[in-house]
N, C-alpha and C positions, 0 to 999 in steps of 0.2 A: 580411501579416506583414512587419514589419520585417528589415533585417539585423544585428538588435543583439537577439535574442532575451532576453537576461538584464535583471533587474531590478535594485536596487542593491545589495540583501542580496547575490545571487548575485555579483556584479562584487566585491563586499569579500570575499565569501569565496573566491573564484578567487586574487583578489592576498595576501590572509595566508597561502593554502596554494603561492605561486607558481606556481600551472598556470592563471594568465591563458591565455596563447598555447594552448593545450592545447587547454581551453573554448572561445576564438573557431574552434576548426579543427571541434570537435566540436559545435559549434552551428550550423554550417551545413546541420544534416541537420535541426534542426528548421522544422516547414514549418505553411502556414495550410491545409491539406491532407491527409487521409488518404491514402498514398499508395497507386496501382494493386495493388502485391504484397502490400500488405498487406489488402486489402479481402476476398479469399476465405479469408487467413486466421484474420480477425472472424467468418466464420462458420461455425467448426469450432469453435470453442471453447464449452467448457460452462461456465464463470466468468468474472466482470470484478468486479473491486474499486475500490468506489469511494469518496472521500473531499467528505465537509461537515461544518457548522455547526450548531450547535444553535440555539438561540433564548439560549441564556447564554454564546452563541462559544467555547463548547468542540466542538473536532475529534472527529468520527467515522469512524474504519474501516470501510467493511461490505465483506462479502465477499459475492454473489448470483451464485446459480448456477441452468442452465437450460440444455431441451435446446439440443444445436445448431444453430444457424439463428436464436437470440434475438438477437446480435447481427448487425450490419451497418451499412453506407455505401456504399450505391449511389453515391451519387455525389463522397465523400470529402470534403464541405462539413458533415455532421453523421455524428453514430452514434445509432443506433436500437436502443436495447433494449427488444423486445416483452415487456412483462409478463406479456402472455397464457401466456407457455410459460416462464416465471421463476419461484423460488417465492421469494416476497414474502411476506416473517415482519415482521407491522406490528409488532413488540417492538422491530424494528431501528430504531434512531433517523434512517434515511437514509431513510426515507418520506416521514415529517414536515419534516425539513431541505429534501430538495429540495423538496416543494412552497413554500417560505417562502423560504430563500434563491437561488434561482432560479441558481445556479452549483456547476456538479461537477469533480472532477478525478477521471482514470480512469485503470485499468491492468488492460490483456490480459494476459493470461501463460500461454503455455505449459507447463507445469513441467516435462511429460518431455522436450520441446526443447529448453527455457531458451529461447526466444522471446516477446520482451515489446513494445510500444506504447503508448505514455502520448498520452491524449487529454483535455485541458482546456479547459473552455470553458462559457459561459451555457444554461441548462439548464432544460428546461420535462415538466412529466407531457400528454400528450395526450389528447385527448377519446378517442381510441382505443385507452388503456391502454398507450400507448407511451411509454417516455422519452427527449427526445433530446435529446444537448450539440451545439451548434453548436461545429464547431472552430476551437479559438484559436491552440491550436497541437497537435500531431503530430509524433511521433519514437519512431526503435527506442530501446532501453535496452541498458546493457553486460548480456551472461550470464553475469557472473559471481557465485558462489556462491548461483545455484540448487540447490535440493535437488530433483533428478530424481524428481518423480511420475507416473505413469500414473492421472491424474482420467479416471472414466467417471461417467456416468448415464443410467439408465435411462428409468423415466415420469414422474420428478420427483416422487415423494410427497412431502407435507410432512406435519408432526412431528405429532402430538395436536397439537391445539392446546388444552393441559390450562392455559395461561398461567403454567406454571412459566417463572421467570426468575430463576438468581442472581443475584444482586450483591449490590455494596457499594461501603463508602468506604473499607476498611482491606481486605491483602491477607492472606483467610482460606488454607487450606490447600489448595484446591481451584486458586485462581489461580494458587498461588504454583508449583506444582506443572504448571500448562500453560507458565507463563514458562520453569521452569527447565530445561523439556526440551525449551524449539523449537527447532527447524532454520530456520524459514519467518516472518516477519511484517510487516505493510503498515506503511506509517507517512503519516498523512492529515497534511497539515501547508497552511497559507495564507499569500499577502503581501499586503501593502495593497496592491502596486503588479502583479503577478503574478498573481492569481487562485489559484486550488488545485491541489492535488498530492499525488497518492496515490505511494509507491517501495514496492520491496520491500527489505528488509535478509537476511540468509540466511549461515547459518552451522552448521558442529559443536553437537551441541544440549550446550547450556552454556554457547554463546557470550551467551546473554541473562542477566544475574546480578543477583541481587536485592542493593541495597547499603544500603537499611534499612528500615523498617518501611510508610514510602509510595513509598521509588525505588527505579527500577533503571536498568540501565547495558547500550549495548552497545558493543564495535567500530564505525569508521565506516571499513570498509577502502578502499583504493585501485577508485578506480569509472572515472568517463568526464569527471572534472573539473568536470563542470556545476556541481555542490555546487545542486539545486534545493532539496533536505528542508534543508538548514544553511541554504541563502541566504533561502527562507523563518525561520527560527528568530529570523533577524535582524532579522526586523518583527512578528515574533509567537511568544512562544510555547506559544501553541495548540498542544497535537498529540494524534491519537489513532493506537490500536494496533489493529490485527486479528490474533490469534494463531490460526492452524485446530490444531487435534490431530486430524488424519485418523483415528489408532487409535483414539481416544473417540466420533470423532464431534459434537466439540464444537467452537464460535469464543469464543477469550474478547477482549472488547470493550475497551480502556481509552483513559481520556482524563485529562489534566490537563496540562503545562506542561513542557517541555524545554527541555533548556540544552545547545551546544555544548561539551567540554573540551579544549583544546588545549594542547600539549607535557605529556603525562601518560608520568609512568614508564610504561616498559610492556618490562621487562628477557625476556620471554616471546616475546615480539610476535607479541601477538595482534590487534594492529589490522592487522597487515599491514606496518608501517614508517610508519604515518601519525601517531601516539602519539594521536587525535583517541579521543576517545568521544560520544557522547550519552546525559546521563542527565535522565531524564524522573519527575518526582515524579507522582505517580497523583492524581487527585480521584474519580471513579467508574472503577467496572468491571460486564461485565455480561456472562452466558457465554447464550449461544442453541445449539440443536442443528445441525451440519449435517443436508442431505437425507438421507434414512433410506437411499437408496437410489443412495445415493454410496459409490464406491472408488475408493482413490488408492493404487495399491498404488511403496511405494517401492524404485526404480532403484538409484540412489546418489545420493551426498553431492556436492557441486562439489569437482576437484581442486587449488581456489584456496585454498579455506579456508583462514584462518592455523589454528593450534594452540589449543584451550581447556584453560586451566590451570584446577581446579577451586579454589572459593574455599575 
């Protein structure tokens, strides 16, 4: 691992936002390494979200969940997630992706801690049903504006598999309606120079607003400087969404093309003081069920949150 972590999306977007210096202090914690304290807490976790490609370079979100002890890094050079005890919905387009383009980016997350670890890097399925990223790079993320869950799971059932699957190309009332009321969602995004990267964004539900009949818009609040999701957008923009609605029991899936907004009225301040937004025009959507036998019962909100003015 280098001591120049950032690529050059991320270096342009550090200096237009002026938190260069900020970035190089804050990039020193990313490493070629999972580190020791975080390795036992890989395997407490019942979810990791992870971010790829399609075969049309459109971004996918997925979110896989499983009992604990599916992940792990014995020895902080890769992360192992055992399929065997994961439940793998082949609907999800992260199947097919990783076996094809052979690179993941990933994110632990805690939600009732707000403790998160992003892990990216080249990615292979194993003859043992195992799948592992070799690590590129490793680091904690800021806890800011997590939305406090308590995820359990049980014996991991999965759904009928009756091959029900919405989607579409246009936002029916059913999507529009999981966007409108998130608190919580992943954002998959790539760089040509960078490899992949899954973030979470998280907010007052309201803070995700539909602003026409293919985009929507969110906040891009004050975070840890890096700008990884924006500095990517710089070279591509690909992006997909994972939106979970814990109370339905639903993930809704979107992909199409984002665009950074900078110096945006924002007389409310609901970016936080940053006036930045990201709005993302849709090409497909697709909603899958979570585990049946999943609870996330909700904590609280983050005490960061700016303010959601409703539109």
């Amino acid at each position: 691992m280098t001591n120049a972590p950032f690529h050059s999306g991320e270096l342009a977007v550090q200096e237009r936002a002026g938190e260069a210096a900020i970035a190089r202090r804050n990039g020193s914690a990313v490493s070629g390494k999972v580190m020791g304290g975080a390795r036992l807490f890989l395997t407490q976790q019942p979810m990791i979200v992870l971010s790829s490609s399609d075969e049309q370079s459109a971004m996918w979100a997925s979110i896989v969940f499983g009992r604990p002890g599916f992940l792990a890094s014995a020895d902080g050079a890769s992360l192992d997630i055992d399929l065997n005890r994961a439940l793998v919905d082949p609907r999800d387009p992260l199947w097919v992706n990783a076996g094809r383009e052979m690179r993941l980016g990933s994110l632990v997350i805690e939600l009732a801690s707000r403790r998160r670890i992003r892990i990216n890097g080249p990615a292979r399925v194993e003859a043992n049903n195992h799948l592992r990223i070799d690590v590129e790079e490793s680091y904690p993320a800021c806890p800011k504006y997590i939305t406090r869950r308590h995820v359990r799971i049980a014996s991991l059932v999965a759904p009928v598999a009756d091959g029900a699957r919405p989607s579409g190309t246009g936002l029916s009332a059913a999507p529009l309606a999981m966007i409108s009321n998130a608190d919580t969602l992943f954002v998959a995004t790539r760089s040509d120079e960078g490899g992949y990267d899954v973030s979470h964004r998280g907010g007052l539900p309201g803070f995700v607003k539909v602003t026409g009949p293919l985009t929507i818009q969110w906040p891009e609040y004050p975070g840890n400087s890096m700008f990884n999701t924006l500095g990517n957008l710089v070279h591509n923009p690909e992006a997909g969404l994972a939106i979970p609605d814990f109370e339905r029991g639903r993930i809704l899936q979107l992909t199409g093309s984002a665009v950074t907004l900078w110096d945006q009225s924002d007389p409310a301040n609901e970016t936080g003081g940053t006036r930045r937004f990201v709005e993302m025009r849709i090409a497909r959507w697709q909603e899958l069920p979570l585990p049946s036998d999943l609870s996330a019962e909700l904590l609280d909100y983050s005490p960061f949150n700016p303010p959601v003015v409703a539109p």
